[in-house]
Structure formats: structure tokens, C-alpha cells
N, C-alpha and C positions, 0 to 999 in steps of 0.2 A: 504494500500500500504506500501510498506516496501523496501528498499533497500537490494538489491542482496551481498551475501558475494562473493568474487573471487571465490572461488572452484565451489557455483553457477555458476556463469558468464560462468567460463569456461565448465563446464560438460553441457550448455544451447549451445554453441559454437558447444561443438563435436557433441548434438546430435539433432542438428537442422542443417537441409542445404540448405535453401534457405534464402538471405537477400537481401538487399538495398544500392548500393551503394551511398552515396551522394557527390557530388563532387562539383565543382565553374566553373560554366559558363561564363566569365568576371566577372558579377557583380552581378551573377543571379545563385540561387542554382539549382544541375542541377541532377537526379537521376534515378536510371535504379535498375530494380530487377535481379538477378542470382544466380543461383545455385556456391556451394563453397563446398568446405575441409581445415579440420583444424588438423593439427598438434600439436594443442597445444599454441604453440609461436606464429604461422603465423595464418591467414584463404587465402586462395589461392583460385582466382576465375579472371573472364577475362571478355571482352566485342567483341564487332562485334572491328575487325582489320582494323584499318581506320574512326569507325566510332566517332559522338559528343563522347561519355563517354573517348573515347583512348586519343583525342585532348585536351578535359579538365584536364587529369591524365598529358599530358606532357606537358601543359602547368602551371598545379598548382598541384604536389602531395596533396595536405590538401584535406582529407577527413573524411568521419566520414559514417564506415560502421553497418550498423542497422537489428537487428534480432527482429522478434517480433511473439509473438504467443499466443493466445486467443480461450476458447472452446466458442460457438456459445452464450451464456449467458453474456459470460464478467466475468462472477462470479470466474475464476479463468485464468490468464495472465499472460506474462514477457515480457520484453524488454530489450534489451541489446544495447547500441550504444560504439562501439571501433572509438576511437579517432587517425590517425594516420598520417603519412605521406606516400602514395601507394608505393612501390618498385615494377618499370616494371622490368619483368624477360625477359633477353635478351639472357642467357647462355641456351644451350638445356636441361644439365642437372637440370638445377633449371626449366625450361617448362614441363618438362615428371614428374618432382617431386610432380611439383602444382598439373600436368593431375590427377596422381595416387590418389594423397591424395582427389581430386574433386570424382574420380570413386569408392574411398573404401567410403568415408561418404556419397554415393547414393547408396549402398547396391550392386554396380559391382566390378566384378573381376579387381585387381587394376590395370591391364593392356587395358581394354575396350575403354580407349581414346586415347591411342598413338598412333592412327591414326589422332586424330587432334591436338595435341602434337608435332607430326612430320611436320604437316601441319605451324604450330607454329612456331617453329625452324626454320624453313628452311627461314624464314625473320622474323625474330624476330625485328628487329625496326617497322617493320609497326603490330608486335603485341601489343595485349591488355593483355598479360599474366602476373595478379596481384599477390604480396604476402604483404600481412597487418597484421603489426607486434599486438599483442595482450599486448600491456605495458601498455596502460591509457583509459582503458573500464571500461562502469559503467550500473548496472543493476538495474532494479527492477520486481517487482512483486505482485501480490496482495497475503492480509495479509492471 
């Protein structure tokens, strides 16, 4: 095992797109799986609108979001957990920005979710649309 250099970290970011959100339940960890896009800085990804993971993020941004991927052996893996604090997107244009960036790292045309982007928008307080900043992420990997 070996620790991830950044440029790792990040090029494991862009080209991986499903992870684990972990977030605080009161006093109780609390985590949900979802697909995301990353620009780089941000990874941008959301939850059911209303539901536990939305109420945990507004009640405690501190979360610690997790990538992880392993061939069937074990013999060769990475993990990645970004350390942040969640910013809900409440603006349409930061909602249709996250959408896009979620639809290009799924291999859609970047426009394929502004239809629930819109859906988004249009009450953005009772959305779940995240963006988590990539400043204090730590990787590893086998040797």
C-alpha cells in the first residue's frame, strides 16, 4: 500500500463517478452512494430532495466524501476520501453547472439532465444539489 500523490487523487476523481457520501446523523454516521462530476476543484453530486442525507447536509455541512475501486482479486485498488465542508447549490446556475458536469463524467451529452436540473431550480431550498470542494483529500492505493 502506498499513499496517492495529488495528481493521482485527482485524475482517480475525474475518472471515476460513483462514491459515498458520509455525513452526521446527530451523533451517528450516516451515508448514501451517488453518482457525481468533477471539475477539478469541486465533485458535484445531490441526494433525494427532502430526504435523511438533505437534512443531515443542512443541518451539519462536515462530511467526508469516498471513492473507492478494487479488481475482483484485491490485488490491485485505490481509495480516495475528500474531506470537506458540502456547499448546497441554491443558484440555478450553479444547479444546471453541477447537472452538466454529473452528465459529461457519465459519458452523456452535457445537456441530458436539465431536465432534473430544472426540476432543481425551481425550489432549490428543499434541494439536495451538492458541490464539495477538493482542498484536503487523501489517497491510497496498492503498491
Amino acid at each position: 500500500m502506498r499513499d496517492m500523490t495529488e495528481k493521482e487523487i485527482k485524475d482517480f476523481i475525474a475518472e471515476w463517478t460513483w462514491g459515498t457520501i458520509i455525513a452526521v446523523d446527530g451523533d451517528k454516521p450516516y451515508a448514501i452512494e451517488v453518482t457525481y462530476g468533477s471539475d477539478g476543484e469541486y465533485i458535484y453530486c445531490g441526494s433525494r430532495p427532502g430526504g435523511k442525507m438533505a437534512k443531515c447536509i443542512k443541518a451539519n455541512p462536515n462530511m467526508i466524501f469516498k471513492i473507492c475501486n478494487a479488481d475482483e482479486t484485491y490485488a490491485t485498488w485505490k481509495a480516495v476520501s475528500v474531506f470537506a465542508k458540502a456547499e448546497r447549490l441554491v443558484k440555478k446556475e450553479d444547479i444546471m453547472r453541477g447537472i452538466r458536469h454529473i452528465a459529461k463524467g457519465r459519458g452523456r451529452d452535457e445537456y441530458a439532465y436539465d431536465a432534473i436540473g430544472e426540476r432543481m431550480a425551481a425550489n432549490p431550498e428543499n434541494s439536495n444539489a451538492l458541490r464539495i470542494p477538493i482542498k484536503n483529500a487523501t489517497g491510497v492505493m496498492s503498491s
